[in-house]
Backbone as CSV, one residue per row, in Angstrom:
resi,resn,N_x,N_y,N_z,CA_x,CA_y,CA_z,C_x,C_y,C_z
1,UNK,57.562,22.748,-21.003,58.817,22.362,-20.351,58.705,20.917,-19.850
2,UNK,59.269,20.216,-20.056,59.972,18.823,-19.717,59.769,18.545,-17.798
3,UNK,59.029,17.721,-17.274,59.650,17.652,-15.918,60.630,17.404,-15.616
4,UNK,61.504,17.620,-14.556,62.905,17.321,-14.307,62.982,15.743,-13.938
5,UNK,63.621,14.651,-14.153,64.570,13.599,-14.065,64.552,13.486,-12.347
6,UNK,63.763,13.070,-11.387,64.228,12.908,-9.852,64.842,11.741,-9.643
7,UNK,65.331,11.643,-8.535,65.563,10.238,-7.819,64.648,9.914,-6.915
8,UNK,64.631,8.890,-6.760,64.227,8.309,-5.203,64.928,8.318,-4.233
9,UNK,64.728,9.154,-3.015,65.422,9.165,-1.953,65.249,8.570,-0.576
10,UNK,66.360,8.268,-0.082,66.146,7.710,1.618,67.039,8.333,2.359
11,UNK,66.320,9.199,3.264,66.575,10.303,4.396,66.670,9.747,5.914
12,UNK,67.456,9.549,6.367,67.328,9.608,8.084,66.945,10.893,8.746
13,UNK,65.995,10.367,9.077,65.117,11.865,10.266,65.610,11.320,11.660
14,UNK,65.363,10.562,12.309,66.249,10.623,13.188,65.176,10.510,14.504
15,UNK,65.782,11.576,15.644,64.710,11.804,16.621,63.951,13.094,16.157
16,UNK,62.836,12.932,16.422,62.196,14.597,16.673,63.050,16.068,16.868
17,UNK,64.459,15.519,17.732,64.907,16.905,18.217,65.660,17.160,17.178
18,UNK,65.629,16.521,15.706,66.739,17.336,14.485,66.758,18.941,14.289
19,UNK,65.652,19.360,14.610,65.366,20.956,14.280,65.765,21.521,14.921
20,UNK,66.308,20.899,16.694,66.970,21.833,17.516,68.213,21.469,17.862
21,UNK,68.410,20.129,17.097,69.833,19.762,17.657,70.596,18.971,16.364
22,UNK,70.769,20.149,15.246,70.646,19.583,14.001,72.452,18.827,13.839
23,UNK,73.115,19.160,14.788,74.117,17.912,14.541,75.040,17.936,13.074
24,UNK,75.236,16.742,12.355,75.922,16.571,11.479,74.861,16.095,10.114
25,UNK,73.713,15.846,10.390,72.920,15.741,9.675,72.021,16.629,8.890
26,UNK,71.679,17.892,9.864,70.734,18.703,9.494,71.534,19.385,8.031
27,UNK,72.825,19.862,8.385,73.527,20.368,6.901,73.543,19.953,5.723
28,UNK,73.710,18.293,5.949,73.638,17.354,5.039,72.146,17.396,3.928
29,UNK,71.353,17.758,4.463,70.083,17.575,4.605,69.572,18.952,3.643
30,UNK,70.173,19.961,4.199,70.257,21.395,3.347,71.065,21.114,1.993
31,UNK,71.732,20.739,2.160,72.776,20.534,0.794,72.139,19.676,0.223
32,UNK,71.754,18.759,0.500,70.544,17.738,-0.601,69.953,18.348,-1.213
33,UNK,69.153,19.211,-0.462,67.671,19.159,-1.023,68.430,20.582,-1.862
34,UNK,68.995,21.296,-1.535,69.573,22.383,-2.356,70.177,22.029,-3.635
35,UNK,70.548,20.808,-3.732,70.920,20.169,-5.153,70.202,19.606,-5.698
36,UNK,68.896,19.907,-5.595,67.939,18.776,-6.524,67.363,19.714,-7.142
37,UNK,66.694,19.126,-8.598,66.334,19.931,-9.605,64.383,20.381,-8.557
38,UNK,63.995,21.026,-8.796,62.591,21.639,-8.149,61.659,20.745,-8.536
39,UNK,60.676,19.493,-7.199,60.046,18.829,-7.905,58.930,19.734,-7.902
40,UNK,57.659,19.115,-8.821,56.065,19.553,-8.640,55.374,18.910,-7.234
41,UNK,56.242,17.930,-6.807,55.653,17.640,-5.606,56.400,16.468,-5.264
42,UNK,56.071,15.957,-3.689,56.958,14.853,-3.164,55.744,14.300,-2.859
43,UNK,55.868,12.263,-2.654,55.456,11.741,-2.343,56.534,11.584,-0.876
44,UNK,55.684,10.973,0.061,56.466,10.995,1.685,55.774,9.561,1.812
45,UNK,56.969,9.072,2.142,57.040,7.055,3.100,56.991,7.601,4.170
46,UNK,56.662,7.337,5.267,57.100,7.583,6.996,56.859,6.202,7.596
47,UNK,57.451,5.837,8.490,56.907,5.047,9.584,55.904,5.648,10.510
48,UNK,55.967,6.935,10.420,55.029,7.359,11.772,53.442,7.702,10.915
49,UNK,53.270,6.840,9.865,51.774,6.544,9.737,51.645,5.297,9.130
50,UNK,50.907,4.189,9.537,50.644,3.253,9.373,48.963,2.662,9.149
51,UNK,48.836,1.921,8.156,47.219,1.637,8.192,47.386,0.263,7.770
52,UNK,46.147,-0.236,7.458,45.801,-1.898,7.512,46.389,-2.026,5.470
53,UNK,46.338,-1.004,5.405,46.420,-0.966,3.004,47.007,0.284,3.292
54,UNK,47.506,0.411,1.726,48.387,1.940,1.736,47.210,2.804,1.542
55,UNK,47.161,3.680,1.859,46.508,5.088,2.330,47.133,6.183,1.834
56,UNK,46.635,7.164,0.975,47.408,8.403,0.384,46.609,9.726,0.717
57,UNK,47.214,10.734,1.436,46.752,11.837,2.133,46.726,12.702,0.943
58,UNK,45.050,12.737,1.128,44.669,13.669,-0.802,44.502,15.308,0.171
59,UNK,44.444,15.346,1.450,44.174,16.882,1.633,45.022,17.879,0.542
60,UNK,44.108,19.479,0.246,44.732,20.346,-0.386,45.972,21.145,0.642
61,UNK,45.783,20.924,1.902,46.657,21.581,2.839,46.493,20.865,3.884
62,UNK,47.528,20.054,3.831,47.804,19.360,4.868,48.528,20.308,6.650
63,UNK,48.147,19.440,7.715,48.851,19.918,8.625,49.682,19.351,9.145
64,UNK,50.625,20.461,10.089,51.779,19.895,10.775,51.319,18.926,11.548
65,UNK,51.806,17.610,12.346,51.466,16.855,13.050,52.803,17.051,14.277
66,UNK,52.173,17.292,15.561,53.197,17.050,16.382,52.904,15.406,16.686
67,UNK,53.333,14.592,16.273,53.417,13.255,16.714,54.128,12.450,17.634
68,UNK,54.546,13.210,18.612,55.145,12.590,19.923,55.367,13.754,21.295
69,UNK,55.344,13.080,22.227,55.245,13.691,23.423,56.717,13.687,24.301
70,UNK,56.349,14.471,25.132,57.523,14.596,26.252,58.710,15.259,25.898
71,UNK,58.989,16.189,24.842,60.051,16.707,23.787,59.956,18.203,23.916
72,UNK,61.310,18.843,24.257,61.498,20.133,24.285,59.855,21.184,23.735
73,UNK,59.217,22.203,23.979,58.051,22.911,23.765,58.054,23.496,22.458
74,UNK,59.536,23.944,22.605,59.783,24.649,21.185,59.470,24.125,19.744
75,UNK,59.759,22.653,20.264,59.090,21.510,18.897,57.572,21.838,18.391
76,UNK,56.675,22.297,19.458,55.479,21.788,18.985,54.934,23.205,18.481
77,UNK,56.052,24.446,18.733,55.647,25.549,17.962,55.652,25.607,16.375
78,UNK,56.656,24.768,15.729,57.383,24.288,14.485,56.183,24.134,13.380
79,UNK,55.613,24.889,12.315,55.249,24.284,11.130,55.738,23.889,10.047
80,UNK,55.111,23.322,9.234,55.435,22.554,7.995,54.291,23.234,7.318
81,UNK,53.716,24.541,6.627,52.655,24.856,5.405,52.778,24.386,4.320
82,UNK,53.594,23.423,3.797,53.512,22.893,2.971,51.721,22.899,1.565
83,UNK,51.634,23.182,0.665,49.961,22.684,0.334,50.240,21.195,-0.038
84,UNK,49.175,20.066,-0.015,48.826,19.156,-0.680,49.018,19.481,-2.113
85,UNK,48.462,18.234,-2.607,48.467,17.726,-4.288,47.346,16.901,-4.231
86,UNK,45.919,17.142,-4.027,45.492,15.960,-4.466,45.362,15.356,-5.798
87,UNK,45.845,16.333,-6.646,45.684,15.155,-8.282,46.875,14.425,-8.276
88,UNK,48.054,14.801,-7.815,49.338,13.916,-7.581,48.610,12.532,-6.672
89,UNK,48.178,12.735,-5.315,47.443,11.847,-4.595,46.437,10.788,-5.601
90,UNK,45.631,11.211,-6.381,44.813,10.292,-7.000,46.078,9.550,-8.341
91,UNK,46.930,10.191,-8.484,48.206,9.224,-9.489,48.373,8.428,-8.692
92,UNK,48.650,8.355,-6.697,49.560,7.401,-6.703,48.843,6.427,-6.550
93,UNK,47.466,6.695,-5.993,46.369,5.561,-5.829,46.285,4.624,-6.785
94,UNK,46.160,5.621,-7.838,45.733,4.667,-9.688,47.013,4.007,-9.602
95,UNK,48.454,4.280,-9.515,49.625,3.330,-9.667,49.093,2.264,-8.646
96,UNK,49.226,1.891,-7.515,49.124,1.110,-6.893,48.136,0.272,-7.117
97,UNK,46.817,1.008,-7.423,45.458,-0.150,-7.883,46.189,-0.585,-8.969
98,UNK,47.170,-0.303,-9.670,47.186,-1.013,-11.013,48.314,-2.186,-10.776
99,UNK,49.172,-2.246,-9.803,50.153,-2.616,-9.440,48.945,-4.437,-8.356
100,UNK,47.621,-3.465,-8.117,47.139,-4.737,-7.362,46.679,-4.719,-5.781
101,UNK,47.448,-3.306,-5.497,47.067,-3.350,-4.242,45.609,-2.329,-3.560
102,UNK,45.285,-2.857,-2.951,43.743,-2.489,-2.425,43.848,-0.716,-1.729
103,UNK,43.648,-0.111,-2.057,44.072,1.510,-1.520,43.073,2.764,-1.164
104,UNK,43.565,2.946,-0.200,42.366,4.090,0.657,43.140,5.569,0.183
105,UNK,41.559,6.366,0.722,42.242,7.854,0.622,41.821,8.372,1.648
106,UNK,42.946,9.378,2.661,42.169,9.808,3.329,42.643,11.842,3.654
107,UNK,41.147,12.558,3.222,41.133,13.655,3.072,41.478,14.624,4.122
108,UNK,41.561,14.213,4.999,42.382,15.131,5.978,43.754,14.544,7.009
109,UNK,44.533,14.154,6.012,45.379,13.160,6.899,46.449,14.507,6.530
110,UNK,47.498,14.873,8.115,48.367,15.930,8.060,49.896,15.427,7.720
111,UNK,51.311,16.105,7.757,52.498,15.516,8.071,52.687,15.338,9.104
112,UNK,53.200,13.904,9.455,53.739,13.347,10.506,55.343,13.803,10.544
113,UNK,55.823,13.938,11.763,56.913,14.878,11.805,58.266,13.686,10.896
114,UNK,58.062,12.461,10.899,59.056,11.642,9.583,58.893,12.523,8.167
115,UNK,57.837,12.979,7.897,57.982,13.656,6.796,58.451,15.902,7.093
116,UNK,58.033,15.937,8.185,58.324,17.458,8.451,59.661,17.779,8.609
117,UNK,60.166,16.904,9.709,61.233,17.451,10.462,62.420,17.361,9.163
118,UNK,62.247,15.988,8.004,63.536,16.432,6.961,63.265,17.312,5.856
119,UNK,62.087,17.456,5.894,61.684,18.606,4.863,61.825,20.174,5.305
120,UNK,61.745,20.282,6.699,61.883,21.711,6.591,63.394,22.419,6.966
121,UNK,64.169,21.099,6.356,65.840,21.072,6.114,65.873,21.244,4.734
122,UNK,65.021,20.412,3.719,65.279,20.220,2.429,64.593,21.324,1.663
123,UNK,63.807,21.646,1.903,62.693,22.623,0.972,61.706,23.585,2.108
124,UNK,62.839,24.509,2.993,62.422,25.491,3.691,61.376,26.326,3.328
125,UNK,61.360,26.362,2.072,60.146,27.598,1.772,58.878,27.020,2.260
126,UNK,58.718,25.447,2.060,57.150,24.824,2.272,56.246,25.153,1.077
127,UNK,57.133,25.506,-0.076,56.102,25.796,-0.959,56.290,24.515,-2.202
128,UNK,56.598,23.583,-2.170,56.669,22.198,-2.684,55.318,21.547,-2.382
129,UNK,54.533,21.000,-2.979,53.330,20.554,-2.959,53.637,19.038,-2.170
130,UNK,53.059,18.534,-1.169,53.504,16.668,-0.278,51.951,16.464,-0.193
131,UNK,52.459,14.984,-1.113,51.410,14.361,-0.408,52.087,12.546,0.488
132,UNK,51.642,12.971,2.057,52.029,11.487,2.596,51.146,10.368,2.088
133,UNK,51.933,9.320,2.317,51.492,7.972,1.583,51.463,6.805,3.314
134,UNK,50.671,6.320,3.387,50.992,5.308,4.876,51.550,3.966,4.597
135,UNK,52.155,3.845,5.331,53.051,2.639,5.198,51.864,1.559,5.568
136,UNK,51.397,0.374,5.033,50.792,-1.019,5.012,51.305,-1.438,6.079
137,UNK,50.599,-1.698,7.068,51.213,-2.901,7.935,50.202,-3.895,8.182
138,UNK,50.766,-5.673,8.385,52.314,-5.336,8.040,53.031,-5.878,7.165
139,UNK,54.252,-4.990,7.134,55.266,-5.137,5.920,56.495,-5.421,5.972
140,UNK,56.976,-5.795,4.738,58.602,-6.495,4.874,59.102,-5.967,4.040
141,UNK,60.693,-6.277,3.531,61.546,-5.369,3.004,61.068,-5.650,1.368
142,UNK,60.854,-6.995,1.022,60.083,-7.313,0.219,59.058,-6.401,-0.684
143,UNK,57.903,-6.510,0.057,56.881,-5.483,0.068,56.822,-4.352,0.225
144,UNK,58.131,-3.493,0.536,58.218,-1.890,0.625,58.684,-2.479,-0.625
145,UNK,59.409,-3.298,-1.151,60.236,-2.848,-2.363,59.252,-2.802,-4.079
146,UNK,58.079,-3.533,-3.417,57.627,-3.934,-5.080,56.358,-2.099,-4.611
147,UNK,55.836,-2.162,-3.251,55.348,-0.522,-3.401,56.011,0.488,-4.114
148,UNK,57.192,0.434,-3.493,57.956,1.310,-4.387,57.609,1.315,-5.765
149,UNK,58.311,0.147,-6.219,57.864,-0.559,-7.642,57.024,0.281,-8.636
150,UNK,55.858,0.288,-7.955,54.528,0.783,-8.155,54.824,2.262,-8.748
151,UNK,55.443,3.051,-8.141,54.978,4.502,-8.223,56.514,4.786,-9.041
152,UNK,56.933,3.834,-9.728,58.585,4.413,-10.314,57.976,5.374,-11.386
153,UNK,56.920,5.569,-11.980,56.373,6.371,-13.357,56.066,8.056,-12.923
154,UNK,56.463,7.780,-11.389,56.197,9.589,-11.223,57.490,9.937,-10.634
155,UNK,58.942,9.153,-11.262,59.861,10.098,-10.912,59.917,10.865,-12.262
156,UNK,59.691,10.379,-13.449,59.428,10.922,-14.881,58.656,12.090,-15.050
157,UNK,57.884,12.083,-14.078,57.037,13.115,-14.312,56.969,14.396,-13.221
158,UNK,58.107,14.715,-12.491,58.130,15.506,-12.026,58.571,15.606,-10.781
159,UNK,57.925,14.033,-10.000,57.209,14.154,-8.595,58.590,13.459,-8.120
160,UNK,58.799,13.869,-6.796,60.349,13.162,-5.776,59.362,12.405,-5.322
161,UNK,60.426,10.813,-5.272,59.716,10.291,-4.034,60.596,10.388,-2.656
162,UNK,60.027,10.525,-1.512,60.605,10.302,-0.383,60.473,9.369,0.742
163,UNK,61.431,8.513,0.944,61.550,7.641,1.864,62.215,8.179,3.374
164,UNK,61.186,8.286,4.017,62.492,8.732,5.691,61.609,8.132,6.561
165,UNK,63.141,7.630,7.413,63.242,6.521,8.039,64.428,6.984,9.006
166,UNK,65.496,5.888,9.568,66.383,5.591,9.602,67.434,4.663,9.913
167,UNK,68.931,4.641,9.227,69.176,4.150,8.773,69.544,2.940,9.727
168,UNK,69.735,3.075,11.237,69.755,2.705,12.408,68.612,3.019,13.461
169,UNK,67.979,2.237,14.119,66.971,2.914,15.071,66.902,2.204,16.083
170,UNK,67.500,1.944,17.380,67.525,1.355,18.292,67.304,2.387,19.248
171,UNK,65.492,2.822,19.678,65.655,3.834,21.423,65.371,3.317,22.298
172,UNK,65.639,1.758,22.110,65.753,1.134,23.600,67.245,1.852,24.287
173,UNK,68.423,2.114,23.211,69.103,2.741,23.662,69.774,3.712,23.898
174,UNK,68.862,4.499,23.342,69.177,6.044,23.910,68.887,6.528,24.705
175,UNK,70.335,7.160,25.395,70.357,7.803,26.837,69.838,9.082,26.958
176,UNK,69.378,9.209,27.648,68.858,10.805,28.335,70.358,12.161,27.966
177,UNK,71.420,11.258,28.404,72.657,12.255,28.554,72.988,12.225,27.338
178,UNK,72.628,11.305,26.472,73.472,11.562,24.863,73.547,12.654,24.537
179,UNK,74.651,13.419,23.286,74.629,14.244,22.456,74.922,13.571,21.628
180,UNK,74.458,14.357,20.253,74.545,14.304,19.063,75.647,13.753,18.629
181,UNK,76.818,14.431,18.912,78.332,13.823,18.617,78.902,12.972,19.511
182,UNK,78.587,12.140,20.100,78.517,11.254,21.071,79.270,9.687,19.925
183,UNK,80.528,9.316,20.230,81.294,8.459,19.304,79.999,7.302,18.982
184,UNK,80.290,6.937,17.876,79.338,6.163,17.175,79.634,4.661,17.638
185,UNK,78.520,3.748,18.080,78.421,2.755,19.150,79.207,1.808,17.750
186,UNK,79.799,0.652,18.302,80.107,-0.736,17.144,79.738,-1.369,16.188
187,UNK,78.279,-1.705,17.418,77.551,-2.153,16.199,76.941,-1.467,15.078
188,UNK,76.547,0.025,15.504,76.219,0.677,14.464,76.845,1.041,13.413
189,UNK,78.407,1.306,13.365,78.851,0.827,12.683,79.590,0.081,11.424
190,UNK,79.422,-1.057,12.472,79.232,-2.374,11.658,78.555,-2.741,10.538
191,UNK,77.115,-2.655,11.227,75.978,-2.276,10.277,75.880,-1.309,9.273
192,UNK,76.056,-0.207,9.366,75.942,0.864,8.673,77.094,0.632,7.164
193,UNK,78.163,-0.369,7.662,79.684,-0.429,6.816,79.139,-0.950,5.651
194,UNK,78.199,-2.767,6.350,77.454,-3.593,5.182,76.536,-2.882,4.277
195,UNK,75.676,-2.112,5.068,74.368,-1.418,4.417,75.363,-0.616,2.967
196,UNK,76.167,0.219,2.963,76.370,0.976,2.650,77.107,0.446,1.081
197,UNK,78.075,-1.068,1.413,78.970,-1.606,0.936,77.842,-2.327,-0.002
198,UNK,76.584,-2.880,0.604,75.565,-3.910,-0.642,74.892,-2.889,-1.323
199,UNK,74.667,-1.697,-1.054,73.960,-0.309,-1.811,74.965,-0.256,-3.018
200,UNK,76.189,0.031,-2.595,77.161,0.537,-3.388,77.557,-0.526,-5.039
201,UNK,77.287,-1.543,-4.309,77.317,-3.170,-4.788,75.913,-3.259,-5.955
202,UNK,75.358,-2.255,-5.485,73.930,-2.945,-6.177,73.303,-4.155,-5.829
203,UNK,73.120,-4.711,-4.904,73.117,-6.126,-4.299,71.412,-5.795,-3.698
204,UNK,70.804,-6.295,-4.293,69.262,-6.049,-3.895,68.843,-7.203,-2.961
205,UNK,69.705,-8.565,-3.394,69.059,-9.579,-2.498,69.664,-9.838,-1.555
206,UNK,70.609,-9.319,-1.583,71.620,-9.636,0.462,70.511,-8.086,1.305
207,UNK,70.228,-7.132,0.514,69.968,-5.863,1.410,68.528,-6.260,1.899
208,UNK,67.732,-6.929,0.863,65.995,-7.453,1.062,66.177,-8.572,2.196
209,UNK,67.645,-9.294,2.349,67.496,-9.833,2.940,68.284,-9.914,4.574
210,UNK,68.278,-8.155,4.662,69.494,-7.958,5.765,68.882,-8.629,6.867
211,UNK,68.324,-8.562,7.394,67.775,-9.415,9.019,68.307,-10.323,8.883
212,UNK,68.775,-11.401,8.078,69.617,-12.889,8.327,71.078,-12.291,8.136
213,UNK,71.544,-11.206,7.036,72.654,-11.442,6.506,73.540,-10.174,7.328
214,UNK,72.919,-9.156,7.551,73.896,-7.735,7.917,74.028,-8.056,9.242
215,UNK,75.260,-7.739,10.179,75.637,-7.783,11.384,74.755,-7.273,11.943
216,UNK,74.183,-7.437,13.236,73.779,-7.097,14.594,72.363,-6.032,13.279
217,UNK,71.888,-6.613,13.064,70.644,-6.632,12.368,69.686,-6.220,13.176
218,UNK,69.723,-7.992,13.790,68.333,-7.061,15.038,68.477,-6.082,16.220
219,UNK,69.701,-5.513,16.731,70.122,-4.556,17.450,70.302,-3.188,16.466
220,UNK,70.376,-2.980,15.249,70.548,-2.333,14.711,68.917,-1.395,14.536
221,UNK,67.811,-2.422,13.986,66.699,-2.702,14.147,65.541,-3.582,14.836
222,UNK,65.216,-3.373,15.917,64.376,-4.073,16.854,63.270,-4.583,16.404
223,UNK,62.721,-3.923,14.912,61.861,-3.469,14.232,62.021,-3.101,12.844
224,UNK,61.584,-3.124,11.893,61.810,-3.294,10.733,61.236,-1.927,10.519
225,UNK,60.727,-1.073,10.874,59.514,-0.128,10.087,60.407,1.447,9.818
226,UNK,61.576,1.560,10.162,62.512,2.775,10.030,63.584,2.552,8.808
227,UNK,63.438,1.038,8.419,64.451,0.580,7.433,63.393,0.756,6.219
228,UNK,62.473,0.199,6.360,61.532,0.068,5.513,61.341,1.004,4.341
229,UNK,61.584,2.686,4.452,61.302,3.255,3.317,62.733,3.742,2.702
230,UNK,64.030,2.728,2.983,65.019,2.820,2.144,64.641,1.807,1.018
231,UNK,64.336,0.552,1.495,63.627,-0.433,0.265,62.248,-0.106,-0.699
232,UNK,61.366,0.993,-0.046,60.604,1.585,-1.188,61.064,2.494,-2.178
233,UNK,62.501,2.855,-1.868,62.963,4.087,-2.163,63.845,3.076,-3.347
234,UNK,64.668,2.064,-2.883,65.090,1.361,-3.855,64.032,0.720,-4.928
235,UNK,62.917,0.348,-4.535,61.789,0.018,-5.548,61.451,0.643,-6.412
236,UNK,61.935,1.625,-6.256,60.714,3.429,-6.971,62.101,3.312,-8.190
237,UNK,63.229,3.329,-7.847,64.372,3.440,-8.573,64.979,2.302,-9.568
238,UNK,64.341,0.828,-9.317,64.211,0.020,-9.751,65.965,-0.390,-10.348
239,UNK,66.199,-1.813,-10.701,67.513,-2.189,-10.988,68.729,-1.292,-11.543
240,UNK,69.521,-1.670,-11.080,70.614,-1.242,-12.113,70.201,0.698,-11.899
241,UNK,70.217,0.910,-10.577,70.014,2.397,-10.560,71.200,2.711,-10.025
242,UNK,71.280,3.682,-10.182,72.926,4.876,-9.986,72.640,5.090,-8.274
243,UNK,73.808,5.174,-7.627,73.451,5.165,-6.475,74.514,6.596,-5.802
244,UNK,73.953,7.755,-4.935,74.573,8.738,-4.216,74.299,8.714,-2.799
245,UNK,75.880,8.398,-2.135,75.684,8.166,-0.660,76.016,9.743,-0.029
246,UNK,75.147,10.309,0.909,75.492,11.702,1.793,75.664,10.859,3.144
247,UNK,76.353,11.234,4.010,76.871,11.220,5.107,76.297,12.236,5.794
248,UNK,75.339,11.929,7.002,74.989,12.642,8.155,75.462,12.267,9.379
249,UNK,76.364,11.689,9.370,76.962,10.833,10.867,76.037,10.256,11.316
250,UNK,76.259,10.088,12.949,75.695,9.281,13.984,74.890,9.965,15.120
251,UNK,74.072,10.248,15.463,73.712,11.037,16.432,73.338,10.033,17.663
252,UNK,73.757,10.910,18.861,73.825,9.858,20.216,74.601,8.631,20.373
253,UNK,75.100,8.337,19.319,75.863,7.109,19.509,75.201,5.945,18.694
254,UNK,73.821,6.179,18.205,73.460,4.942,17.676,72.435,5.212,16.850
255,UNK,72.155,6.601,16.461,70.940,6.627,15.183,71.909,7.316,14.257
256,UNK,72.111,6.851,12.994,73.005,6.620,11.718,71.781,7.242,10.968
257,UNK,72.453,8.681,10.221,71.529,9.398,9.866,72.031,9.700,8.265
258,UNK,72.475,8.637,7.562,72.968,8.463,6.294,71.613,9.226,4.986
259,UNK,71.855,9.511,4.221,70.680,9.807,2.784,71.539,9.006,1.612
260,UNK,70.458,8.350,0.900,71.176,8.082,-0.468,69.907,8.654,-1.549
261,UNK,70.844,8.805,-2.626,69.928,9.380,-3.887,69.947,7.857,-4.556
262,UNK,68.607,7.599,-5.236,68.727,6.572,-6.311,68.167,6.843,-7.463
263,UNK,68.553,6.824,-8.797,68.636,7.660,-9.667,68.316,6.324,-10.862
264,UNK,67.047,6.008,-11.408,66.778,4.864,-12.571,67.811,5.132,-13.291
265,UNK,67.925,3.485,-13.703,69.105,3.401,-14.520,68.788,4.381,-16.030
266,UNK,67.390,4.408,-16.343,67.548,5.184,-17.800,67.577,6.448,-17.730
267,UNK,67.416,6.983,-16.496,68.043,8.962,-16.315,69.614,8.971,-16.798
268,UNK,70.593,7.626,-16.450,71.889,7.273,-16.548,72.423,7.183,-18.028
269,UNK,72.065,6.837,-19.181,71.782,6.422,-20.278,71.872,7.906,-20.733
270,UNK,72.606,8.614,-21.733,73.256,9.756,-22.640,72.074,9.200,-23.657
């Protein structure tokens, strides 16, 4: 049998509390992953692991990671059993050494909740094989994009890649009192209108180059490292790719919890 045809995807995870306060996103999130053909395994971008070179988590069974503190209890009861892949893990290494870049492995590295909390929306069973990948720091939109680059030969072969992030991330300003449906702040937006409008556009060099060009940029992002695995996600998918926007709204007023599918242009091609 043929592997199935994936895309490259970019997921907004959001805060930690998606699992208990799943909002307008968490559905979104079910319906994705419920429409995708069954991969052999996902590769996972996160911001919430970072190393000096990319790093690929070869464990056979990875663990849940509670990776943040001070958050409802019920969170840290939450697993992800997901098993590893390490022969998927040693593909993505070999792509990247071949691509140039210098790459570690490390055998007991678990999911960080960027990769849990949208997966156990997308592929509830946990029986999808993940292996996380660490984000290089540090990095630019640039350089998520040619990583990406790197690993476009295992959407052919089976494997999803996953980018989550999101699409807005400002918690300098999130309030204690927010809810979820809490009207969506201006600038976000604003921002979110451009992002969505240069995706749609196919416009690779206004989006690589949003920090000068997209409105309220740096309020949007304080920090570059939550945007970051939408541009690996565009890398993996490479030019002239087909583009599917899902709508997860806004949660609190200012984290924009958008997904897009990106789909190589030659899956497109009859």
């Amino acid at each position: 049998m043929n592997a199935p045809e994936l895309p490259a995807l970019f997921v907004s995870h959001g805060s930690p509390m998606l699992p208990l306060e799943p909002g307008t996103a968490a559905p979104m999130l079910q319906a994705l992953g419920a429409s995708l053909p069954r991969p052999r395994a996902i590769v996972a971008f996160s911001p919430h692991w970072m190393a000096r070179q990319p790093t690929v988590g070869s464990s056979a069974q990875p663990p849940t990671l509670h990776d943040f503190g001070g958050f409802d209890p019920a969170l840290y009861a939450l697993r992800y059993p997901a098993p590893g892949a390490p022969e998927v893990a040693a593909q993505v290494a070999a792509l990247l050494r071949d691509a140039g870049w210098t790459v570690h492995d490390d055998p007991h590295r678990g999911l960080d909740h960027g990769v849990w909390v949208p997966l156990r929306l997308m592929f509830p069973q946990a029986d999808v094989p993940v292996v996380p990948l660490a984000m290089p720091w540090p990095l630019d939109a640039a350089g998520a994009y040619r990583l990406g680059a790197a690993l476009a030969a295992l959407l052919h072969q089976g494997v999803l890649l996953l980018g989550s992030g999101s699409l807005t991330h400002n918690l300098y300003e999130f309030h204690p009192a927010a809810r979820t449906d809490d009207p969506p702040a201006a600038y976000v937006q604003a921002f979110t209108a451009w992002m969505r409008e240069r995706i749609d556009r196919g416009d690779t060099a206004a989006l690589l180059d949003y920090r000068r060009r997209a409105p309220h940029a740096p309020r949007a992002h304080p920090s570059d490292e939550h945007l970051l695995p939408l541009f690996w996600a565009l890398g993996a998918a490479g030019p002239g790719a087909a583009t599917q926007h899902h709508s997860g709204g806004v949660h609190y007023g200012m984290l924009s919890m958008d997904a897009w599918e990106f789909r190589p242009l030659a899956d497109t091609v009859d």
